[in-house]
C-alpha positions in Angstrom: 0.0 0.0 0.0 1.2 3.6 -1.0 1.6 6.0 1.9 2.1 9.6 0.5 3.1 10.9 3.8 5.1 14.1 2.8 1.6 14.7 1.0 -0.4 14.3 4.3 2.7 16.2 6.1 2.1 19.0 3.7 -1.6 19.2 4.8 -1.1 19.1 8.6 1.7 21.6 7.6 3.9 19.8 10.8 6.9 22.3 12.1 5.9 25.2 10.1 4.7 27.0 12.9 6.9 29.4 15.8 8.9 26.9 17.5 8.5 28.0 21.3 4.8 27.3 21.7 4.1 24.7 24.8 1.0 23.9 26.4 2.3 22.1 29.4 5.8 23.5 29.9 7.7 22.4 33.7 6.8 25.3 35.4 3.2 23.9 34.8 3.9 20.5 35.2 5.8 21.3 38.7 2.8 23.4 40.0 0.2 20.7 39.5 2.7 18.4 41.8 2.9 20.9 44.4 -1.0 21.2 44.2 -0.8 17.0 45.0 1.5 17.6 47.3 4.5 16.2 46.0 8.1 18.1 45.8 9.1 18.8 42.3 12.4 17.4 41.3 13.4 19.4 38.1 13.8 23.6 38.2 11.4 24.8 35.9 14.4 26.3 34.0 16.0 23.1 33.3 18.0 23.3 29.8 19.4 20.2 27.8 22.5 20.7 27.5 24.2 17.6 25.7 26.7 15.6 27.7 25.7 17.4 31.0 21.5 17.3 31.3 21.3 15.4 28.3 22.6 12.5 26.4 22.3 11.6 22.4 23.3 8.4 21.2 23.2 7.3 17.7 23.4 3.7 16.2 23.7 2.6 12.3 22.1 -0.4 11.5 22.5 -1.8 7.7 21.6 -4.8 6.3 22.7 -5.9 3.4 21.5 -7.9 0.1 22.7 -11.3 2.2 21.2 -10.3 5.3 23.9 -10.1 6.8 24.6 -6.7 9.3 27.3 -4.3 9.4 28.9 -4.5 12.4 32.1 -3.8 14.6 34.4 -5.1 16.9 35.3 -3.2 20.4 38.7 -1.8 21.0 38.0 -0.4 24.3 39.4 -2.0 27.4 36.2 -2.5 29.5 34.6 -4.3 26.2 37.7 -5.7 24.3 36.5 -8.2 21.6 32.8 -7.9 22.3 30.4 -6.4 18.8 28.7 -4.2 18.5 26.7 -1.8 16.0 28.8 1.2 15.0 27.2 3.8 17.4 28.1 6.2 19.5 27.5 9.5 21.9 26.7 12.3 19.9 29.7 15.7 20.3 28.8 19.3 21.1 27.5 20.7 17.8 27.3 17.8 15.7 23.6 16.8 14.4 21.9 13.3 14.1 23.4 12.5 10.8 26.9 14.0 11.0 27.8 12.0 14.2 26.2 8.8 13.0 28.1 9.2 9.5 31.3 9.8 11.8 30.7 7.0 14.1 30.3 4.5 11.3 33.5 6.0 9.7 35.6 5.6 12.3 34.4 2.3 13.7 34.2 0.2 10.8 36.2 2.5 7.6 33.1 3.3 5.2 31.9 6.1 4.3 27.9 5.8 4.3 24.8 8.8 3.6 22.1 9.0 6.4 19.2 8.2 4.5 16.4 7.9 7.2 15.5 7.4 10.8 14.5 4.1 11.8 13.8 4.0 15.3 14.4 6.5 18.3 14.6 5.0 21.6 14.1 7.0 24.9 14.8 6.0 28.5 13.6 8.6 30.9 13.4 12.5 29.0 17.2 12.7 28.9 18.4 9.7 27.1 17.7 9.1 23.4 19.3 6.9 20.9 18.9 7.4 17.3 18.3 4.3 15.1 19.4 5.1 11.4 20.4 3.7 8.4 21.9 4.6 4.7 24.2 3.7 1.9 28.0 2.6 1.8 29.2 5.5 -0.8 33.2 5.0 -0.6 35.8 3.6 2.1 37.0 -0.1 2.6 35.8 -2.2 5.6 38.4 -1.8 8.7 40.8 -5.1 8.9 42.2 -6.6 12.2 45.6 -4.8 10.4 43.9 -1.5 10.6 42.7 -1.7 14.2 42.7 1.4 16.6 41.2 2.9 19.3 37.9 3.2 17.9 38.0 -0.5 17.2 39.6 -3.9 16.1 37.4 -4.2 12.9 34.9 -4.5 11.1 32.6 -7.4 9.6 29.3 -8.2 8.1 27.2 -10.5 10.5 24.7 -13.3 9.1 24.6 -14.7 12.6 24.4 -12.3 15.6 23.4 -15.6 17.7 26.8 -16.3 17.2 28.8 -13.6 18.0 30.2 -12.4 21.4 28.2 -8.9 21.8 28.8 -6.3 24.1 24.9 -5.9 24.8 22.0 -7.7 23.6 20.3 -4.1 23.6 21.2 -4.3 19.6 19.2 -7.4 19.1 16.0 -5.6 18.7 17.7 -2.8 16.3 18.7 -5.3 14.3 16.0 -7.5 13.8 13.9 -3.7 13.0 17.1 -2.9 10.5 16.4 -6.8 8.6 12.3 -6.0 9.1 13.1 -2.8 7.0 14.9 -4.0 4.4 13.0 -7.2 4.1 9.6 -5.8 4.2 8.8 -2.2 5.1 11.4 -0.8 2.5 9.9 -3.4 -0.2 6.0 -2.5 0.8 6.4 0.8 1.2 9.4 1.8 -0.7 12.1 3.5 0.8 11.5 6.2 3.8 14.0 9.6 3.3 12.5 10.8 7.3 15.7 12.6 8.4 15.6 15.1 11.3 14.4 18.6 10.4 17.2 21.3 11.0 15.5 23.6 13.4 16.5 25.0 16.9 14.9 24.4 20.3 16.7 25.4 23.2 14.3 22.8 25.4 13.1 19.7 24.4 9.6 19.3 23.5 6.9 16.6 22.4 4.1 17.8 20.1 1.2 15.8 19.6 -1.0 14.9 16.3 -4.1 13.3 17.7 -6.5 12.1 15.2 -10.1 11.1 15.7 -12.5 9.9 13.3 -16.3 11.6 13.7 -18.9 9.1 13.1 -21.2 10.8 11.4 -19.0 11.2 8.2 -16.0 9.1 8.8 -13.7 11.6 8.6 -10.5 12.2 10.6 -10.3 15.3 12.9 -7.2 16.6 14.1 -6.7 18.4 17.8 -5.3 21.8 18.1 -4.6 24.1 21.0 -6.3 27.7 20.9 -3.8 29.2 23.3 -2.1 32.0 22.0 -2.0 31.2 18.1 -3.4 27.8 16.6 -0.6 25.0 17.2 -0.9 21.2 17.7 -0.6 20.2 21.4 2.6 20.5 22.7 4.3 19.8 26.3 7.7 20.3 27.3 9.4 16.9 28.2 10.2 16.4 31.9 13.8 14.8 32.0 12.9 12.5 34.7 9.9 11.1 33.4 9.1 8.3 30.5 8.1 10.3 27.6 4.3 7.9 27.8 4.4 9.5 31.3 5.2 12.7 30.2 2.3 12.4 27.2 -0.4 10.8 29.5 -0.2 14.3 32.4 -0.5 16.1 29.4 -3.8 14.8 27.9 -5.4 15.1 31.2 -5.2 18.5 31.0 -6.8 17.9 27.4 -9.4 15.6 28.5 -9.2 15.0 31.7 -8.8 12.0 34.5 -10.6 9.6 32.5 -8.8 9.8 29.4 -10.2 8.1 26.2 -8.7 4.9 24.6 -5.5 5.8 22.7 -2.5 4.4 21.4 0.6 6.5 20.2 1.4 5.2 16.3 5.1 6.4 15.9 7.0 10.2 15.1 6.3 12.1 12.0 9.3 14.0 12.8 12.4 14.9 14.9 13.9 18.5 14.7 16.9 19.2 16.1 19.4 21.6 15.0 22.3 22.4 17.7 25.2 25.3 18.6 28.2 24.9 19.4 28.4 28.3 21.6 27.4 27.2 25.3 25.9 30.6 25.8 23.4 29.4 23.1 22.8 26.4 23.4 20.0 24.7 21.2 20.5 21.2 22.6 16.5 20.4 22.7 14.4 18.2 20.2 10.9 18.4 19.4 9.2 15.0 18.7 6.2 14.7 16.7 4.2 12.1 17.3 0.6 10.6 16.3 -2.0 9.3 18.8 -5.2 7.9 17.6 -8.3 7.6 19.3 -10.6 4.6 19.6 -14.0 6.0 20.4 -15.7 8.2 18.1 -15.2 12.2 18.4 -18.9 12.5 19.4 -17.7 10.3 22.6 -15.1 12.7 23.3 -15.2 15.9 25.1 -12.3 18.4 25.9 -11.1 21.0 28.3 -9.8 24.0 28.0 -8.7 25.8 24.7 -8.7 23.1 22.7 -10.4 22.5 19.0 -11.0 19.3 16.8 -10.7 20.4 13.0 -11.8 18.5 10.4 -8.7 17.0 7.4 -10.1 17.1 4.2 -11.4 14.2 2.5 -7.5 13.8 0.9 -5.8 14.3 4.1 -8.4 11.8 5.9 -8.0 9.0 3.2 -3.9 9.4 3.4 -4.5 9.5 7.4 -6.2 6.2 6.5 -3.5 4.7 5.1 -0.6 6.2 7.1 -2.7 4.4 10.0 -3.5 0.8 8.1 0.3 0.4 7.0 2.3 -1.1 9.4 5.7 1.3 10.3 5.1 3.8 7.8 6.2 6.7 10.8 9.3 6.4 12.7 9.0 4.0 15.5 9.4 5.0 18.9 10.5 2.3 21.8 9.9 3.6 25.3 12.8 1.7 27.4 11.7 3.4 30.8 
């Protein structure tokens, strides 16, 4: 099945707006725990700031026309002949696909273009790891005669079973890396979702929540009323899950009993740092898709908050997006 989705992106017109709108920022979020009676533990003025509030990891998973993965063999001491994917933390100033091109670089010798997101994996809202993959465009494949301190070498995989691995935390990216080429890639055809280059000095997740009225069977899509019209956004609390995070923000939409919903995947990352300290613009906003269960009609809402109905195109490719399986980035929620 065909999923246009820079056609259905176009329509919702994602990450076009001002970039500093938030619904549910800390402050908020640390007053409505003080009203419950519990202590906030984050200022309200908390900043990512990467490799001091906030960590970025990247990972490259490639699979190639064997099935066989690209992978690499550890150099350093505490994990000496363990493999691993090439991966990596991300450096001051470096974006998504620059440090994972490095990373592969320097781990395993070749040269390889980003070509999309796969997966982006969160473990409290201060810990991400980037899933991506691309194409081998120059470079040979690091020998055990070329090892250094970035690693021993370099080697395509048919067996990971097999192999001596520093985690088994890659497992799962690798059997998403062999389910994309194998099948999404081939059903699909091949997704070019790459982080948008913009700035956000805190980190943010905005929310496309889609509902379908019964009485034409058209998707309607939430926005917020406060101060301009924007899609639902809340600033990510770096000691919570990001579900957590999500589910205190749509009780303020909808309140304690929340209607049946199940996030879908990301329609987008943005992220575009600085390397001055004094500007740092170390926050990422992720876009992400809920969809409701029960009918809009079922549905009611608090506050400044408005459904608006997708045009009969925009509705049908909604349709789709939703009925394909990992058409959107996939997000795993590790704690």
């Amino acid at each position: 099945m065909e999923v246009h989705l820079s056609n259905l992106l176009g329509k919702l017109s994602i990450g076009n707006g001002a970039t500093d709108l938030c619904d549910f920022s800390l402050a908020e979020q640390n007053a409505l725990s003080e009203a419950h009676g519990i202590t906030p533990s984050t200022s309200p003025d908390y900043l990512p700031i990467l490799g001091k509030s906030v960590n970025y990891i990247v990972a490259f998973v490639l699979v190639n026309d064997a099935n066989e993965v690209l992978m690499m063999q550890e150099a350093r001491e505490s994990c000496r002949g363990k493999w691993y994917l090439p991966a990596g933390r991300m450096e001051p100033g470096e974006t998504i696909v620059t440090a994972a091109a490095r990373e592969v670089l320097e781990e395993t010798g070749l040269i390889v273009e980003i070509t999309t997101l796969l997966l982006v994996e969160t473990a409290g809202g201060s810990w991400f790891r980037f899933v991506v993959t691309g194409e081998i465009v120059g470079g040979d494949l690091k020998t055990p005669e070329q090892a250094d301190s970035e690693s021993l070498q370099a080697a395509w995989v048919a067996d990971v079973s097999k192999m001596s691995l520093r985690s088994q935390d890659i497992v799962a990216l690798i059997n998403y890396g062999r389910l994309y080429k194998n099948s999404i890639a081939v059903a699909l055809g091949p997704r070019t979702m790459l982080p948008q280059p913009k700035a956000h000095t805190k980190s943010h997740l905005r929310l496309v929540m889609a509902i379908k009225k019964r009485a034409t069977n058209r998707f309607h899509i939430l926005y917020s009323e406060k101060q301009t019209s924007h899609y639902p956004t809340v600033e990510i609390h770096p000691e919570r899950s990001i579900y957590s995070t999500l589910i205190k923000f749509m009780k303020e939409i909808f309140g304690a009993d929340l209607p049946q919903h199940k996030p879908q995947g990301l329609f987008s990352i943005e992220h575009s740092p600085s390397e001055a300290a004094s500007t740092a613009t170390d926050g990422i906003c992720l876009t992400i898709l809920v969809l409701f269960r029960p009918p809009l009609e079922e549905v009611s809402l608090i506050g400044k908050y408005v459904w608006e109905e997708l045009s009969p195109e925009a509705s049908h490719e909604m349709e789709k997006l939703i009925t394909a399986k990992h058409a959107l980035i996939g997000l795993s929620v590790l704690r």
